[in-house]
ZADRENMAR-800495 format. One record per atom (N, C-alpha, C): residue in three letters; x, y, z. Coordinates in steps of 0.1 Angstrom, whole numbers, padded with zeros to 4 digits, always signed. Layout:
<atoms>
ALAXYZ ...
</atoms>
This chain:
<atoms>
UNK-0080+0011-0070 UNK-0075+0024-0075 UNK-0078+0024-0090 UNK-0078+0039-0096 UNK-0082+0037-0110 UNK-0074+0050-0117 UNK-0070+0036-0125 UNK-0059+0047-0135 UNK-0061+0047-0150 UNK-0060+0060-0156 UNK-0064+0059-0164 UNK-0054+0068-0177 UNK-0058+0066-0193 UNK-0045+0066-0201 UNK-0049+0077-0211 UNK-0045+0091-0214 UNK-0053+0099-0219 UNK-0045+0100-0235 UNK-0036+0093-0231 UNK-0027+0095-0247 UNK-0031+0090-0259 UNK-0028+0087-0271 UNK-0035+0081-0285 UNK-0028+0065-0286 UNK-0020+0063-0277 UNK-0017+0050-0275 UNK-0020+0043-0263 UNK-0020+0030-0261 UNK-0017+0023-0244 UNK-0006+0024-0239 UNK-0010+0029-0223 UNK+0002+0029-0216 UNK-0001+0018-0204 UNK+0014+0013-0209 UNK+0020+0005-0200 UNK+0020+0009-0186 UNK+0019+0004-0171 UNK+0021+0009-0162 UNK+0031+0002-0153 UNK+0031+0005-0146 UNK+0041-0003-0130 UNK+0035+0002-0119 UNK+0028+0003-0111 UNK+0026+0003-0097 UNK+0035-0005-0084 UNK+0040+0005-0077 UNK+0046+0002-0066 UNK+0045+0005-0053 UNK+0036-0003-0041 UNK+0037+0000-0029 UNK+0046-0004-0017 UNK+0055+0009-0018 UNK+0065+0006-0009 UNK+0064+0015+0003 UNK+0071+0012+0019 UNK+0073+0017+0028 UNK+0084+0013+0034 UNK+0090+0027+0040 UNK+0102+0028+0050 UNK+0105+0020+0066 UNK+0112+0006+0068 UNK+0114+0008+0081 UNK+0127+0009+0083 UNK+0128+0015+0100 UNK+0135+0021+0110 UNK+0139+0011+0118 UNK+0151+0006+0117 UNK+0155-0009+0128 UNK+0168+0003+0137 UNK+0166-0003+0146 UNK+0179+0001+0156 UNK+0189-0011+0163 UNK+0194-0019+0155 UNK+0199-0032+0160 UNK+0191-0040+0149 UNK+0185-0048+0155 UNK+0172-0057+0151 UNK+0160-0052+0150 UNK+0157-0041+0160 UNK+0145-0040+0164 UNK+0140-0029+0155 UNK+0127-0033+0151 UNK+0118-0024+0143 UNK+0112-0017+0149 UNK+0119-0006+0149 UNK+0116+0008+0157 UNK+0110+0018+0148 UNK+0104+0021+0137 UNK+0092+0029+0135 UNK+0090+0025+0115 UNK+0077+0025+0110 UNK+0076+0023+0099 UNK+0072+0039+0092 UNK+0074+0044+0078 UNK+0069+0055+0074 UNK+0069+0051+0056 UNK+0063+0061+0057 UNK+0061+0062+0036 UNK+0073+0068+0030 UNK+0086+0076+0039 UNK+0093+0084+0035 UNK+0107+0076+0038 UNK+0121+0083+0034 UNK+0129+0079+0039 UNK+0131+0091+0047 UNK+0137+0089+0058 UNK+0143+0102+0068 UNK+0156+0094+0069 UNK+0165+0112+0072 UNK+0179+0109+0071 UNK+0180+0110+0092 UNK+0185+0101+0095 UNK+0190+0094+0105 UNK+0200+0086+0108 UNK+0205+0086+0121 UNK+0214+0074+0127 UNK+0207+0059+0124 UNK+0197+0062+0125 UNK+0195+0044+0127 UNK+0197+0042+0106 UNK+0189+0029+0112 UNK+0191+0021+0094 UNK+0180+0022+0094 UNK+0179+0027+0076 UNK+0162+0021+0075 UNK+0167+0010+0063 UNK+0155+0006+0061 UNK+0153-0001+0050 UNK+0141-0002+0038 UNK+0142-0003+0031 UNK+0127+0003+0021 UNK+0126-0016+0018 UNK+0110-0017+0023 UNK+0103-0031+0022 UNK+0090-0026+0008 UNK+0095-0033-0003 UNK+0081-0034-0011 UNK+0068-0044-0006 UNK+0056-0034-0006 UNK+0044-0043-0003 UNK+0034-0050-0008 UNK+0036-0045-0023 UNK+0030-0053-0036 UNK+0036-0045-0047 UNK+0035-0053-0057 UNK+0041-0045-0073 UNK+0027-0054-0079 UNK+0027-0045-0092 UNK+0020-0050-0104 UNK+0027-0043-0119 UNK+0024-0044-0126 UNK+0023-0044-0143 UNK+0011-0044-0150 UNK+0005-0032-0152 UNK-0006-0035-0167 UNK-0006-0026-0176 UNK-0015-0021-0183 UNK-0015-0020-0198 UNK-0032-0015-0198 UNK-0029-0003-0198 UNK-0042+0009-0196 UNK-0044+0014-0213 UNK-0058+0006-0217 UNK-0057+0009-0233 UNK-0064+0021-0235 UNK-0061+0029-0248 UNK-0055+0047-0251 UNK-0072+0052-0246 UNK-0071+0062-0238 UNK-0081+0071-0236 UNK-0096+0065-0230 UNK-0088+0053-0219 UNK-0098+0046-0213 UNK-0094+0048-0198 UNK-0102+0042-0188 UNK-0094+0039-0176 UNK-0098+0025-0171 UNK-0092+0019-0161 UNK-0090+0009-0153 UNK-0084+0005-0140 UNK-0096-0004-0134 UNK-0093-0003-0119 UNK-0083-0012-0118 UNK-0075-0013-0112 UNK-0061-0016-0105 UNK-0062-0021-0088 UNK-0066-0035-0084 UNK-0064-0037-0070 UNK-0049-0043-0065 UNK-0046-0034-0056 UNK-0035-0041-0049 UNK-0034-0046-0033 UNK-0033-0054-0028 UNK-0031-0062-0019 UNK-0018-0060-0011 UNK-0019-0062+0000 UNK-0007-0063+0009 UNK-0004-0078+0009 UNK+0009-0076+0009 UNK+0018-0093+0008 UNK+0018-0098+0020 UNK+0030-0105+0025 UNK+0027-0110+0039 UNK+0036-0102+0049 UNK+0047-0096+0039 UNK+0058-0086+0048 UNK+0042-0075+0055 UNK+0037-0068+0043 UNK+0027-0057+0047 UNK+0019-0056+0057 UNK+0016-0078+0056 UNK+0005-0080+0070 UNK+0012-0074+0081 UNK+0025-0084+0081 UNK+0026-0088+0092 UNK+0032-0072+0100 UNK+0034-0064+0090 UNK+0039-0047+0098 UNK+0027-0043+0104 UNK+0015-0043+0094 UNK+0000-0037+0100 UNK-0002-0045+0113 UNK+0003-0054+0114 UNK-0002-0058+0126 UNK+0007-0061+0136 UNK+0017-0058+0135 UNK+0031-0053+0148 UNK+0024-0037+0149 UNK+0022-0026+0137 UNK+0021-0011+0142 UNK+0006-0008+0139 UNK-0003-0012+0137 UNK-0015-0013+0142 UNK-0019+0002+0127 UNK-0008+0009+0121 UNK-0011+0017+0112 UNK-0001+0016+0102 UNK+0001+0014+0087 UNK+0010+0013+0083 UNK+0008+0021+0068 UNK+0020+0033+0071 UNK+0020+0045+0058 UNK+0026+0037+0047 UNK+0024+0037+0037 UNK+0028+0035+0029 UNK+0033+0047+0011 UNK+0041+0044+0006 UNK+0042+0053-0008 UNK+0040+0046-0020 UNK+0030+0052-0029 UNK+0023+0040-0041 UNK+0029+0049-0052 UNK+0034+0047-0062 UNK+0043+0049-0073 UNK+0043+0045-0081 UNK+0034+0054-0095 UNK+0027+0048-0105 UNK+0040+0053-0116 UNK+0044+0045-0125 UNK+0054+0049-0134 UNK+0052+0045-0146 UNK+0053+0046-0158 UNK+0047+0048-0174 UNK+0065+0039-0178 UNK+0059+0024-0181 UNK+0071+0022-0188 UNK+0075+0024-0203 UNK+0087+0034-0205 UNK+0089+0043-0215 UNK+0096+0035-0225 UNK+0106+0025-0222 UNK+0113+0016-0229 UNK+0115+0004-0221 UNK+0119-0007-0223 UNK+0119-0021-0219 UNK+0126-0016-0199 UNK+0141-0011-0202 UNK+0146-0010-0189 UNK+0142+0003-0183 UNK+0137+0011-0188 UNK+0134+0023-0182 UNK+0119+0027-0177 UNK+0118+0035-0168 UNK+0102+0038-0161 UNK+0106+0051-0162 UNK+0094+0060-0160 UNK+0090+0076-0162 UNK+0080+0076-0145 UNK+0086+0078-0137 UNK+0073+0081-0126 UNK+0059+0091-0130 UNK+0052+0091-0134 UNK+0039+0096-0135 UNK+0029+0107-0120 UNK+0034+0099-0111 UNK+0023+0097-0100 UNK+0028+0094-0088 UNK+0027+0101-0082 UNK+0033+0094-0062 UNK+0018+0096-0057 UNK+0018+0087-0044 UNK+0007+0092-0036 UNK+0010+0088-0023 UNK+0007+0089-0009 UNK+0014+0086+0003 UNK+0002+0077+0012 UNK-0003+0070+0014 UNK-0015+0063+0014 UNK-0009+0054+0033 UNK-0023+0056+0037 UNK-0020+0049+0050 UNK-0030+0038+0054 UNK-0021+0027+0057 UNK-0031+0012+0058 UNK-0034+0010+0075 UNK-0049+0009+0078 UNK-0051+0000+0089 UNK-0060-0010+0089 UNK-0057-0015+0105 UNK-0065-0029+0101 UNK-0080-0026+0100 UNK-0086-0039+0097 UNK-0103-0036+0095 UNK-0111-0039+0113 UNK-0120-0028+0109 UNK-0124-0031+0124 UNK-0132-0044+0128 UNK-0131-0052+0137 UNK-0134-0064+0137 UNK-0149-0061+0150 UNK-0158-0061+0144 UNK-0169-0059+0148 UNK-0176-0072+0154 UNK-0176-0072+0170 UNK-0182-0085+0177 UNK-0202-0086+0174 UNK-0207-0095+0169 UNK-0223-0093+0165 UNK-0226-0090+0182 UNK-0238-0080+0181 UNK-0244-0076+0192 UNK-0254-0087+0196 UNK-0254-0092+0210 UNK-0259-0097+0216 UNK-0270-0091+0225 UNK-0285-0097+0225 UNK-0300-0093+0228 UNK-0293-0099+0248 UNK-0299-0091+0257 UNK-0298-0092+0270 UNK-0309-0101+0273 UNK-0302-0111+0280 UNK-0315-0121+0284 UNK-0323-0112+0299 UNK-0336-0117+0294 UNK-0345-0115+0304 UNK-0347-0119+0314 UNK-0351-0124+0330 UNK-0353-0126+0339 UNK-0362-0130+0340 UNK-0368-0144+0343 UNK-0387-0143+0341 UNK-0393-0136+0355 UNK-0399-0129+0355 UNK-0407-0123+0366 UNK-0414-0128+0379 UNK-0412-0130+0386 UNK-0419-0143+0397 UNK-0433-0137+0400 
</atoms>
């Protein structure tokens, strides 16, 4: 991702990729980017954080990674939404959200190498 700082100083940033899950008991009954108001519980799982420092009137790429909570969701729900929340830190305890975006992770397709058909020799 690429963020960038158009102000006469550097801004500080905070990136956060978080998503909503939906337990009913124990069981992880649906993941989303949002919170929805329901009976069940949700719970909001962060899936990576960072911190940097975008110097004045430049930009910079920004990679974030899924943790191991993130894997292991993508690969219980085969698609996982997630909400990335870019925020400008304004003073030491305080953040300014800047930026929402609603972003959806799947897995990579795992492509088997194609195999040549063997021939028959001809009698």
């Amino acid at each position: 991702m690429i963020v960038s700082c158009a102000g006469a100083v550097a801004c500080p940033l905070t990136l956060v990729l978080q998503s909503t899950e939906t337990l009913q008991g124990k069981k992880l009954i649906a993941v989303s980017a949002h919170v929805h108001k329901s009976h069940k519980h949700s719970l909001t799982v962060t899936l990576d954080s960072t911190t940097t420092t975008v110097p004045a009137g430049t930009s910079k790429s920004v990679t974030l990674k899924l943790n191991a909570t993130g894997q292991s969701l993508l690969a219980k729900k085969h698609s996982l939404p997630a909400m990335l929340r870019i925020a400008e830190i304004t003073t030491v305890p305080t953040t300014q959200t800047v930026a929402a975006r609603s972003l959806t992770f799947k897995p990579a397709d795992k492509h088997r190498p194609k195999t040549k058909a063997k021939h028959m020799p001809r009698s």
